[in-house]
C-alpha positions in Angstrom: -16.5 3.4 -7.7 -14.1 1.8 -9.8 -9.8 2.8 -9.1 -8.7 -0.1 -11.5 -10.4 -0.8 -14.8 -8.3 -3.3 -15.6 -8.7 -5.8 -12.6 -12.4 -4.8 -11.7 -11.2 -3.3 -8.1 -13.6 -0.9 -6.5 -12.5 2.0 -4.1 -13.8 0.1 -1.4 -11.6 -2.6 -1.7 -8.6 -0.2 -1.8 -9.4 1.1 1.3 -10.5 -2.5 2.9 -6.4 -3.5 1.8 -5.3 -0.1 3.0 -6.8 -0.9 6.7 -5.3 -4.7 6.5 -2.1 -2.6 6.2 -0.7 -1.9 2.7 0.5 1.0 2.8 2.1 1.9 -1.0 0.8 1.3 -4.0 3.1 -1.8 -4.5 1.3 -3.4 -1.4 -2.4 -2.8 -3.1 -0.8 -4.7 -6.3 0.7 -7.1 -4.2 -3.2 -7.7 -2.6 -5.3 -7.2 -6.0 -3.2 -6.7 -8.5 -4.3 -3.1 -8.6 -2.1 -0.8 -10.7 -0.1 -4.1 -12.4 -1.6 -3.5 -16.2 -2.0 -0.5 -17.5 -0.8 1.9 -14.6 -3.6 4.3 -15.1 -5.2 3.9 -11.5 -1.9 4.4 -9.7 -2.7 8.3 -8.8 -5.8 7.5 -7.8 -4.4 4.9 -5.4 -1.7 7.0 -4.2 -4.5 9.6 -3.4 -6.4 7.1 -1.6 -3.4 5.7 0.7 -2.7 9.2 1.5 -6.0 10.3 2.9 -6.6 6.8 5.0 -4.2 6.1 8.7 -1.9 3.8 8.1 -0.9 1.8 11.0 2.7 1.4 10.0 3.1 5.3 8.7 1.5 6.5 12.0 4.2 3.7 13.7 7.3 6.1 11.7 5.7 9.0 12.5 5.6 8.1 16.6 9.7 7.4 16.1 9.2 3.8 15.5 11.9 2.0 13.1 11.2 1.8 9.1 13.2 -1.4 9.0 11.3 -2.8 11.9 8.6 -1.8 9.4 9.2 -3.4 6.5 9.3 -6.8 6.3 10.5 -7.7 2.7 13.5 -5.3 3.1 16.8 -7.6 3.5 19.2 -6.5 6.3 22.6 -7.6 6.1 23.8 -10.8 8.3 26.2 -9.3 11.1 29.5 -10.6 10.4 
């Protein structure tokens, strides 16, 4: 079944990026441009990410850090 019109991606390959580790709908953009046109599929990829494990949420949810987490978040240099 088809979650972006726009870009051709299938369910399938939501959940195939979703298991590789994206974990927001920015990620699945970031993979397949998912969600990038006309914004209409970005529920339905929200609902999908939130029914799938993710290995970084279950990570937070076990106490580990979010900053550890996130890889494109800048930290600031220690002085």
């Amino acid at each position: 079944m088809y979650v972006c019109n726009c870009f051709g991606v299938t369910e399938a390959q939501v959940k195939r990026h979703a298991e590789d580790g994206a974990c927001t709908p920015r990620q699945i953009a970031s993979a397949c441009k998912a969600g990038t046109d006309c914004g209409s599929c970005v529920r339905r990829i929200q609902a999908l990410l939130g029914r799938g494990a993710c290995p970084r949420r279950e990570l937070v949810d076990q106490g580990g850090s979010a900053v550890a987490l996130a890889p494109q978040a800048e930290l600031p240099e220690a002085a």
